[in-house]
Every structure is written in C-alpha cells, then in structure tokens.
C-alpha positions in Angstrom: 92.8 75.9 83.0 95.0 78.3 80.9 92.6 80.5 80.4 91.9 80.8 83.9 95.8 81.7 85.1 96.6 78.4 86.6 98.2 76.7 83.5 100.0 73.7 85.5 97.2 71.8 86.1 95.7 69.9 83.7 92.2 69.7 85.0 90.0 70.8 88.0 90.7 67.9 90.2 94.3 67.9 89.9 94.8 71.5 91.0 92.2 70.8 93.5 93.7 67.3 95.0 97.3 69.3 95.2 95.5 72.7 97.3 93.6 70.3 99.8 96.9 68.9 100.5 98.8 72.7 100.6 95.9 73.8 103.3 95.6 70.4 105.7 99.3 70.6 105.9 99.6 74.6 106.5 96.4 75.4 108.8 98.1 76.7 111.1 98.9 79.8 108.2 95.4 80.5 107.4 93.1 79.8 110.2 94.2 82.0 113.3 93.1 85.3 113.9 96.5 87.6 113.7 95.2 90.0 116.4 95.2 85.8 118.4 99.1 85.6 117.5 99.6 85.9 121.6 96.6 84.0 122.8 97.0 81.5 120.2 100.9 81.0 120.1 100.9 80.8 116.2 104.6 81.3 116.1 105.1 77.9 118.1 103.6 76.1 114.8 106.1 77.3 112.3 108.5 73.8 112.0 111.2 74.0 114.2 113.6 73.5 111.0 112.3 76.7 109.2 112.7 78.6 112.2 116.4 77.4 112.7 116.7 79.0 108.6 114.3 81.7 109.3 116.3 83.5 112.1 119.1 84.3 110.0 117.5 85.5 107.3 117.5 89.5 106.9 114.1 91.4 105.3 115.8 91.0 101.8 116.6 87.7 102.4 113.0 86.9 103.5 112.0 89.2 99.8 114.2 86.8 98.0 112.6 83.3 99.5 109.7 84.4 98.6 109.6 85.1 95.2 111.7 81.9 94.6 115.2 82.7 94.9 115.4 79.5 97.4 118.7 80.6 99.7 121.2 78.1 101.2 120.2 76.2 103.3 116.5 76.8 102.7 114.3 73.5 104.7 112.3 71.3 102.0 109.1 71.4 103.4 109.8 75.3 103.2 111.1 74.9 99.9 108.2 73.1 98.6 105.7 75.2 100.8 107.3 77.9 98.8 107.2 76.5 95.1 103.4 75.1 95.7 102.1 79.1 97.0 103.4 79.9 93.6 102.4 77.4 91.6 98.7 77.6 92.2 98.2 81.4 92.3 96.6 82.8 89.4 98.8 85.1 87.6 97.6 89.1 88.8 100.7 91.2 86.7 99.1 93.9 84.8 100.5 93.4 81.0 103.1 96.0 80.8 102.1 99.3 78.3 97.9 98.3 79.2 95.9 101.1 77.8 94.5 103.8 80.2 91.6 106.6 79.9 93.4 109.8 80.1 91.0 112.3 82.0 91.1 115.6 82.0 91.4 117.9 85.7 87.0 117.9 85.9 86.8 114.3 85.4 89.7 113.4 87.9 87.9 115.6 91.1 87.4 113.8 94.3 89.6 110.9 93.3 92.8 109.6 95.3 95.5 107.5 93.2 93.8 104.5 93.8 90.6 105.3 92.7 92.2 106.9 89.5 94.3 104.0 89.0 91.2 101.6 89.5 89.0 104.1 87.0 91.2 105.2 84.6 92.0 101.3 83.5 89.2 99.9 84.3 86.7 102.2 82.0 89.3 101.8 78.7 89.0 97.6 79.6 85.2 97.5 79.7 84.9 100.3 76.7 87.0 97.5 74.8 85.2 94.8 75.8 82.2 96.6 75.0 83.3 97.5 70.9 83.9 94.0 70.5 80.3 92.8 70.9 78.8 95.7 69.5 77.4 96.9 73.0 75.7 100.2 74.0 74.7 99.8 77.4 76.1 98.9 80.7 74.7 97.7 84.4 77.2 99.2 87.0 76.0 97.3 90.3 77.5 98.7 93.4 78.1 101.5 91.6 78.5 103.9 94.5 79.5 107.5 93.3 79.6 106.5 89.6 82.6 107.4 88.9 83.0 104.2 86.1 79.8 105.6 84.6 80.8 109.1 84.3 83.9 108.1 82.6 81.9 105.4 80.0 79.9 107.6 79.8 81.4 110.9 79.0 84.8 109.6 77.3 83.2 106.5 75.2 79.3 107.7 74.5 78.2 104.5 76.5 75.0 104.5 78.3 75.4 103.7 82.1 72.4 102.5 84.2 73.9 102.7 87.8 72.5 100.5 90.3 73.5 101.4 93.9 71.3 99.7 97.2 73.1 103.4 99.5 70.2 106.1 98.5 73.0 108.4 100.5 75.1 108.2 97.7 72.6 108.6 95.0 71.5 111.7 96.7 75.0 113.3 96.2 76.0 114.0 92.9 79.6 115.9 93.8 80.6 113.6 90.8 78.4 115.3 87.8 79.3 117.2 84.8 77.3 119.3 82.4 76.9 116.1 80.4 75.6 114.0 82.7 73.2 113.9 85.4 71.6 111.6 87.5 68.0 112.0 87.0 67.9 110.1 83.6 68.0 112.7 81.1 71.7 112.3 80.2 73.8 109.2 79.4 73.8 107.8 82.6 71.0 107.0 85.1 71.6 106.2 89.0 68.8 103.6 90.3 68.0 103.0 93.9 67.7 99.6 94.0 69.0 96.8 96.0 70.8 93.6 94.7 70.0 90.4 94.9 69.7 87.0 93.1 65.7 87.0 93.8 63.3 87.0 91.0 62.0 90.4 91.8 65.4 91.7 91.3 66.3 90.1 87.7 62.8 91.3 86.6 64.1 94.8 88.3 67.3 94.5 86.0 65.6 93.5 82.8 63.0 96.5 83.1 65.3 98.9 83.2 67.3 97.1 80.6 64.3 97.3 78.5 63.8 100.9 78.9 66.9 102.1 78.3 66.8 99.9 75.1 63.9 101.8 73.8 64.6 105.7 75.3 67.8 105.6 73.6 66.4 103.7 70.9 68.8 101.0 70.7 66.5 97.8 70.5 69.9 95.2 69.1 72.3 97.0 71.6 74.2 94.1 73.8 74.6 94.6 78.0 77.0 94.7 79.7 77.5 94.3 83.8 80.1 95.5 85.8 80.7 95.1 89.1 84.0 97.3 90.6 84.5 95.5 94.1 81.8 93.8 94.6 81.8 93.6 98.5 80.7 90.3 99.8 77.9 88.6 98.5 78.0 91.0 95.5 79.9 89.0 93.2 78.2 85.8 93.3 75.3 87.2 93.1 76.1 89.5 90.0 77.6 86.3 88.5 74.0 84.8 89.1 72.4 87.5 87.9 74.8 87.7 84.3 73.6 83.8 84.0 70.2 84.0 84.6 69.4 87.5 82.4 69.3 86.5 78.9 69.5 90.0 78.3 72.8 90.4 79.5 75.8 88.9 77.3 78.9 90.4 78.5 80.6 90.0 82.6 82.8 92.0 84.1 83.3 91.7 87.6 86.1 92.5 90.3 85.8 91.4 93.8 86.5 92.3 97.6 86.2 91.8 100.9 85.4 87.4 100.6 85.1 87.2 104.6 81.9 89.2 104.4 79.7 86.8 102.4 76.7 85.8 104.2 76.9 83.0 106.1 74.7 79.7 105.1 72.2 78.3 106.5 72.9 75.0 105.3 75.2 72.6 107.7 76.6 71.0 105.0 77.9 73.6 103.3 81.4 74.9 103.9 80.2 77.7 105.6 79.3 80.6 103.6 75.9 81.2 101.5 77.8 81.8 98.0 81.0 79.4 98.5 81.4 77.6 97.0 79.7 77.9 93.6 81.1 75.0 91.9 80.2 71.6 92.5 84.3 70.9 91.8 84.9 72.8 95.2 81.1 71.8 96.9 82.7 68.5 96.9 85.8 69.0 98.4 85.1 69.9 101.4 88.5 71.7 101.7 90.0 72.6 105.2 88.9 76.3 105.0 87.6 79.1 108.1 86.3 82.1 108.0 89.6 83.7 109.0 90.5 81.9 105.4 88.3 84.4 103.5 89.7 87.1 105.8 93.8 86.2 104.4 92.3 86.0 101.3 91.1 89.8 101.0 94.6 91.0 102.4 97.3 92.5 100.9 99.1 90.7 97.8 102.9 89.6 97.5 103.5 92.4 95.1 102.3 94.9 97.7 104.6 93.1 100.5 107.7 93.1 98.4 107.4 97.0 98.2 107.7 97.8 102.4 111.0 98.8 103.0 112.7 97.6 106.2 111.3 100.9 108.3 107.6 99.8 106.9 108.2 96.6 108.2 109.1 97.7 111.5 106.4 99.4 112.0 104.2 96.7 111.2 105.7 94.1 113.1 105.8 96.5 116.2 101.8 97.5 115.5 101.6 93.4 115.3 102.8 92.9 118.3 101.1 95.3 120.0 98.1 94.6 119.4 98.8 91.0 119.9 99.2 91.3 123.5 96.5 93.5 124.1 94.2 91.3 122.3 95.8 88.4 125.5 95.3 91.0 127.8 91.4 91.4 127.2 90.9 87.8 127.0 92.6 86.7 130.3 90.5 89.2 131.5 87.3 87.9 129.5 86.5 91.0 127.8 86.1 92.2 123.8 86.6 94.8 122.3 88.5 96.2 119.6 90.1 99.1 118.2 88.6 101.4 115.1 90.2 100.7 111.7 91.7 104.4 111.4 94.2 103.2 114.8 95.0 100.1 114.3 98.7 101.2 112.6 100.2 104.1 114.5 103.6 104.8 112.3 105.0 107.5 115.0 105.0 104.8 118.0 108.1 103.2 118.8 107.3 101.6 121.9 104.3 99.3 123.8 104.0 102.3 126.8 103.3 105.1 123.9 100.7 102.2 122.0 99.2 101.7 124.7 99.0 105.5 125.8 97.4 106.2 122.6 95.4 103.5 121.8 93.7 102.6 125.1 91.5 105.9 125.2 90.2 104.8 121.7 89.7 101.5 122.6 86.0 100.2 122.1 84.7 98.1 124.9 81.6 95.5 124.0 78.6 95.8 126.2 78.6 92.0 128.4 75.0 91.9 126.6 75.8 92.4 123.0 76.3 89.8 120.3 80.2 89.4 119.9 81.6 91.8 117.3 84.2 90.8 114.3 84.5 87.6 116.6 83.8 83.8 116.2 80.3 82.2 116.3 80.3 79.3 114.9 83.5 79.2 112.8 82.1 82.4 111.2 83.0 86.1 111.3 80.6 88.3 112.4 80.1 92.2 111.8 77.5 94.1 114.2 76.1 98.2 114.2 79.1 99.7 116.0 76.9 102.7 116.6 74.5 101.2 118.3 75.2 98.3 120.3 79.1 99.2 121.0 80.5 101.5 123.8 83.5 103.4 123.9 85.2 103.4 127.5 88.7 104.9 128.2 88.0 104.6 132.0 87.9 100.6 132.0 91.6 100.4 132.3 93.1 101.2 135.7 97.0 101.8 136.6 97.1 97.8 137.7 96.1 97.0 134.2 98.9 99.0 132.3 101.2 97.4 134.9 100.6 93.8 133.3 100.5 94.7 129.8 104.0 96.5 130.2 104.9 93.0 132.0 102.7 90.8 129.3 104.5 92.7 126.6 108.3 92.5 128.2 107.5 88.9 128.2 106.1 88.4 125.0 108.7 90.6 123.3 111.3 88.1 122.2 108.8 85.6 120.2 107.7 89.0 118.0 110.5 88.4 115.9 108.6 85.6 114.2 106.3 88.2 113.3 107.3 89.1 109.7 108.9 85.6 108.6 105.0 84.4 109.6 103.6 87.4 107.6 106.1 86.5 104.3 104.1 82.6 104.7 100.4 84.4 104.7 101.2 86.7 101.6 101.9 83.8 100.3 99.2 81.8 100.5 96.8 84.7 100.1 97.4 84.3 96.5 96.6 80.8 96.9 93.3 81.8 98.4 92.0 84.5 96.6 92.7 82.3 93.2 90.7 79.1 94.5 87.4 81.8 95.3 88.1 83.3 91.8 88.5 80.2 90.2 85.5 78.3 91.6 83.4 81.2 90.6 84.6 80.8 87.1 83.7 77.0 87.4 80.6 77.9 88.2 80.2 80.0 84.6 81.5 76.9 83.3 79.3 74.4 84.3 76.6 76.9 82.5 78.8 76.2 79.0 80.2 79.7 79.2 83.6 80.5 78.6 85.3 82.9 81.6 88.7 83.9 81.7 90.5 86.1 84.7 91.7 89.3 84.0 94.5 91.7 85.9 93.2 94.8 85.1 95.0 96.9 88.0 98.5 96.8 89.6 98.4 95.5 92.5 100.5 97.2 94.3 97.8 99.8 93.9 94.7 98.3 93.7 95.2 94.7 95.5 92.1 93.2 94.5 92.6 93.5 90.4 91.2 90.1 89.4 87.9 90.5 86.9 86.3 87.6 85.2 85.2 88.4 82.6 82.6 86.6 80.5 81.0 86.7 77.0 77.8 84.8 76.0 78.5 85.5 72.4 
C-alpha cells in the first residue's frame, strides 16, 4: 500500500472495510445532487451536534477543521469524520523543487497557466521515466492538440505517435513548429483513430508501434503510453490497453472527469462499465452513486483552502441560487439547466439580479426528450444539447419570478449551511478520487505489475494530478 499513497493500511481489505464504513455512515455527503440541496433538504442531514459547532465557526475556522487543527469543542463523530477523510486520501502534494521543461515563447503559444503548468511538468516526468528504460517512443492517447508531443518531441528527441478519436483537432495544427509536423515526416505523427479496448484497436496500436519502430529504425526502442486526462472511459481502457500490448512496457496515465464512464450493462455491477477494475472493490459492493463519481472529479481541498472569504461568498450565493431554482422547475415538473459558462456569475449580489440574468439563458428540455445531466437509473446521463435541447427565455412569466423571489426569501436562512456542507465534500472528494485511483492500480496488480501513484501537478492548478504510472520491466 505505500507505494500507492495510502501507507496506514496494511492491506486491501483493511482500507477497504474502514471506507465502506466512512460512505454508509456519510451518504448523505456524496449522493445528492448539489444543484438538489433545496429539493432534497441536504442540510437537514448534517447531525444536529455538528451544526450546533458548525454555526460558530468563521471561514478560517472552517480552513483550520479541515486540515486537522480539531477546534474546541469540535463533535466526535465530526472529529473522526474528519481524521478518517484524511487518513484514506492518497497523498497529491507535488514534491517541492520537481523539475520543469522550460519552453521558450514559440513553444508556450496558445497555452493558459494551466495547460503550461500541466505540460511543462508533465513532459520533464515522462522524458524521465522514459531515460530510465531506455525508451524512444511514446503513444499519447487523447492527445488532442499535441501539445505533450510537441514538447517530447522537440525538447527531448522522443518520437510521439499521437492518437486523437476528434479529426477536428487533427485538422488544426495552430500548434506546429518547423520541426515538427503532423503528416509523419517529423518526430511526431497525429493518427485519427479512435480508442478502445477491442482487438481491432490493440492491433491498430501495435501497427503503428511497429512502424514507427522500423521508419526510425529503432527495432529495441521500449513504449511508452501516456494518457493526459483521460476523460471517462479513457483511462481504464488505456490501462487495458498497456496490459494487454506486450509491446508496450511503460504507463503513464492521468485521469478526469470519473462520472462520465459508460454505464454497464451488467446488473450486478456497481454501476459503471470500467468500475470497478479490481476484484478487491468488484466485491465490495460499496454504497456508491453516480453523483459519487461526479464529487470525485471536483475540486480538491488544496484548491478550497485557497478561496478567500469574498470567493466564498460568491459561491455560496451562486449555490443557493441555483438551488432554488433547480425547486422551482421541479415543483413545476420541468428540466432544464443552465450552460456551464453561467453557472457562477461573480458580479451578482442578489437572487432578483440571478435570476434577471440567468433566466434568459436558461435551457428548457423538450417534454419529449430523454432527460439531460439527470438520473436514469441511478446513472448520469449526458445528451446532444444541440440537437434535442431548446432554449426558451419566454417560459417564465411575471407569476413565476414572483414565487422564486418568495421561494428564495424563504429558503435564504438554511443557505448558511452551504459552505460548512461544501468543507465535508472537499473532504471526501479525496477519499473518492483515491479509491477509483487505487482500484485501478489493483487492477495492474492482479496482472503482477508493480504501479505506484504519482502527483505530477499542483493541484491548486491542475486538480486532477494523480498518474499511475507503471513499468513492465
């Protein structure tokens, strides 16, 4: 387990019995919907006890609690809820003074601090990895833009075979240098190929593994394949992909976005096509939901812990907001949702100038259209917005504003639960994200391969800065 970033277990089960235990007890953290915090009346859940502690504690205050510093006063069952969230999260600081690709001003184009963050550390990691195992080449799934590839291959002579299912992308090279192109004849080639665990698609890999072996002339080089966010079912399936290729010895994979796995087909399954992928966790059948998956892809502590009292206004305000609005359309039996570019508006500081802006942007689901982003099942579901979704700012008549300004005068006092029930998600978000990371590192196990887990951003920055990385040699 040390490896792995969870060092006070001394075996799978242990760490396993203790996490069914943390998410029975604590449901009521991890499986609502927050836009449902209204409809659902999560904050009637928190323990009377911790609320009695909780409302006079200030934003520092709640800062301190939950990085350990356990205040007067402080419940047990809080205490404890606290102690176990940090326990059993894998440890995500980046090492202090980690080594960086310094790029020059071409090689840095088109990138915000994130992406350069993400690029500029993760290119020196795999380069590293790379040297140690005497490796030339390197699969870049997902690859997108190829901005990893440029950088191996321009700063550290690799040879980058990029693999991206969006022809859109591969049909705009903004991100090519005179070194490079993306027809084949440089260092780095872009493929148009879609990913999958089939058979068809590992004998798509190994091809082109082959033939870059024997253009470049390098018949002993190893492989390597990266994966920078895999999105969904990208992960697991690169992970299947890295057992299954003999050709490929060395894994290095970050992930994203867990809630958008495919669902299974399988009833006794927990759920979701790729989860789990050890049988430690297939036979737990822990007390997870889809919206599970969703708290697990959210922001980190570390990124929390940074809002200053103004941020956190805002977002219990934008909370709240969209709380009751989210009532509002159900009492009134109709979805819809608003686009991801609204959902925080930083310059409102009241429900009648939310509602004022957000209402004409609001995006009404057609009565015969599958649900959208909703529940079927248990399971999360994402439809073509484009095509099946209509926009509508005439649904909402004078009556209507009337009773969300009444809704929302109403609801008003129970918001200041808000941020106190935020401070108990980040928590167990790390929780969360650690058990997905680890069982996909059980997985490589149980193949007699040795994976560790890797923080190769800050994630402040770059939340989602777990790799596991994995070496057949």
């Amino acid at each position: 387990m040390h490896s792995l970033g969870v060092d006070h277990f001394q075996n799978n089960d242990q760490y396993l019995d203790k996490l069914n235990e943390l998410l029975s007890r604590y449901l009521w953290v991890h499986r609502h919907k927050n836009v449902n915090y209204a409809t659902d009346r999560i904050w009637t859940e928190i323990p009377e006890d911790w609320k009695v502690f909780l409302n006079g504690v200030t934003d520092s205050g709640l800062s301190q609690l939950v990085t350990g510093s356990v205040l007067d006063d402080c419940p047990v069952t809080l205490r404890k809820y606290i102690e176990s969230c940090r326990e059993m999260t894998v440890t995500r600081d980046l090492k202090t003074g980690v080594e960086k690709t310094n790029l020059n001003g071409k090689l840095r184009k088109h990138m915000n601090i994130k992406k350069l963050h993400e690029v500029q550390h993760l290119s020196m990691f795999v380069a590293k990895q790379c040297e140690k195992i005497n490796c030339r080449i390197v699969v870049d799934v997902g690859a997108g833009l190829g901005y990893i590839g440029h950088i191996l291959s321009e700063c550290y002579g690799l040879y980058v075979i990029c693999v991206e299912a969006a022809s859109r992308l591969i049909r705009k090279p903004k991100y090519s240098s005179n070194n490079s192109t993306i027809d084949g004849s440089g260092s780095i080639r872009f493929v148009n190929l879609t990913v999958s665990d089939s058979p068809e698609c590992a004998d798509d890999i190994r091809r082109l593994i082959r033939n870059c072996k024997f253009e470049r002339n390098l018949p002993d080089s190893s492989v390597c394949l990266i994966s920078l966010h895999g999105c969904g079912d990208l992960t697991p399936v690169t992970i299947n992909l890295f057992s299954d290729i003999s050709e490929i010895q060395l894994l290095i994979s970050i992930s994203c976005c867990y809630h958008k796995m495919s669902l299974s087909e399988d009833t006794g399954s927990q759920g979701f096509r790729y989860f789990p992928m050890s049988d430690s966790v297939r036979n737990r059948r822990l007390p997870l939901t889809t919206q599970s998956f969703r708290l697990a892809a959210q922001e980190t502590l570390s990124k929390w812990l940074t809002q200053s009292p103004s941020q956190r206004g805002v977002h219990r305000r934008n909370f709240a907001y969209r709380a009751v609005l989210e009532q509002f359309m159900v009492e009134r039996g109709t979805e819809g949702f608003v686009p991801h570019h609204h959902r925080i508006l930083h310059g409102v500081t009241n429900f009648g100038e939310y509602i004022s802006s957000v209402l004409p942007k609001f995006i009404i689901i057609s009565p015969t259209d599958t649900k959208a982003d909703s529940d079927i099942n248990g399971h999360s579901l994402n439809i073509d917005k484009t095509s099946t979704l209509i926009k509508d700012s005439k649904v909402f008549n004078n009556d209507d504003i009337d009773k969300l300004l009444l809704m929302y005068s109403d609801f008003e006092e129970c918001s200041r639960w808000i941020e106190p029930y935020t401070a108990l998600q980040v928590l167990l978000q790390g929780v969360l994200e650690s058990l997905i990371t680890l069982d996909r590192c059980w997985f490589l196990e149980s193949k007699d391969l040795q994976p560790s887990i890797v923080a190769v951003f800050n994630d402040v920055i770059s939340p989602r800065n777990l790799a596991i990385v994995c070496s057949k040699s």
